[in-house]
C-alpha positions in Angstrom: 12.6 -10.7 -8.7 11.0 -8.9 -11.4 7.4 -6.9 -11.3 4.4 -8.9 -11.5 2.9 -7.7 -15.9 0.4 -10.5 -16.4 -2.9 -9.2 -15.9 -4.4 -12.3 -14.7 -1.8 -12.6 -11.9 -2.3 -9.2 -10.7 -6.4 -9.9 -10.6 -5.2 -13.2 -8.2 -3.3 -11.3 -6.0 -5.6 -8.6 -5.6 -8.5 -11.3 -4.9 -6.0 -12.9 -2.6 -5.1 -9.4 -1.0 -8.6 -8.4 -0.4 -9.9 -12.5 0.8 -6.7 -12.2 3.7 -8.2 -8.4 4.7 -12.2 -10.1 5.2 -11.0 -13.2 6.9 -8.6 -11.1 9.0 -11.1 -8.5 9.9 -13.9 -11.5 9.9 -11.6 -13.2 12.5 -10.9 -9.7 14.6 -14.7 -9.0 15.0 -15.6 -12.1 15.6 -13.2 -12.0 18.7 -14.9 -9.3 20.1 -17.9 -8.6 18.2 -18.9 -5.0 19.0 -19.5 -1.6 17.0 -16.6 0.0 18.7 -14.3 -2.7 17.5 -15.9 -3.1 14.4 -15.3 0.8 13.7 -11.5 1.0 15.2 -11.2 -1.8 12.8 -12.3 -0.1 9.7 -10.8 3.5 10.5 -7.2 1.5 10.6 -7.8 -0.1 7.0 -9.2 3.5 6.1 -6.0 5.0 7.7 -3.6 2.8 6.2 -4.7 2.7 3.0 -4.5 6.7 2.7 -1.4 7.2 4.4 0.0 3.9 1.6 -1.7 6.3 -1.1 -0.1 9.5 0.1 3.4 7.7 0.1 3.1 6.8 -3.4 0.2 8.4 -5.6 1.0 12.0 -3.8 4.4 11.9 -3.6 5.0 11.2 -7.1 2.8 12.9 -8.0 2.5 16.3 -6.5 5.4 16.6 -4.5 8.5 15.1 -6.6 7.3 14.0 -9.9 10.9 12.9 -11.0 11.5 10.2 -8.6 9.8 6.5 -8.3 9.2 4.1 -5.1 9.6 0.6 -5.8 8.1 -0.3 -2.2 7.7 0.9 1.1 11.4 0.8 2.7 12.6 3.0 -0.7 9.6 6.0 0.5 11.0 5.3 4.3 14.3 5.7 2.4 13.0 8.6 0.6 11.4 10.3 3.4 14.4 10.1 5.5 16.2 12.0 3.2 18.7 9.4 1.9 17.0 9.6 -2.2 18.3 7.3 -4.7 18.9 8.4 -8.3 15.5 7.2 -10.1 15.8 3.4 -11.8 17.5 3.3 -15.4 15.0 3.0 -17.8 12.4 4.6 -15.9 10.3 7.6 -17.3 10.8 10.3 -15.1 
C-alpha cells in the first residue's frame, strides 16, 4: 500500500485520529472520573507522543540523518540494530 499524498485525506485521518483519542479518553474518565485518573491519563498521551517523536523527528534528525523509518516496527528494527539500507528513491 502506498503513502497516503492527498491533503484532504491526511486532514480526515488526522480528525479521525484525534475524535478516537477524546472518545477513548472521554470513555476512560468517565469510568472512573477522578483527577488522578484524569492526569495518569494525560501524562501517557504526553509520554507517548514524545517518546513516537523521539523515534522519528530525533532520530532522523539528530542522530542518523541518512536513514528513514517507514513505521514503528522499522525504528524497533532500527533500534535493535538490524538497519536496513535507506528506501530507493529516497533523499538521504
Amino acid at each position: 500500500m502506498g503513502d497516503i499524498r492527498s491533503p484532504r485525506l491526511l486532514y480526515l485521518k488526522g480528525g479521525l485520529m484525534l475524535a478516537v483519542g477524546l472518545l477513548a479518553s472521554g470513555l476512560l474518565i468517565s469510568e472512573c472520573p477522578s483527577w488522578k485518573v484524569a492526569m495518569l491519563l494525560a501524562l501517557a498521551v504526553w509520554g507517548f507522543a514524545r517518546a513516537y517523536y523521539f523515534a522519528f523527528y530525533v532520530i532522523e534528525h539528530y542522530v542518523d540523518p541518512s536513514y528513514r523509518f517507514a513505521g514503528l516496527f522499522d525504528f524497533l528494527r532500527y533500534a535493535m540494530g538490524r538497519r536496513k539500507p535507506p528506501s530507493e528513491g529516497r533523499p538521504g
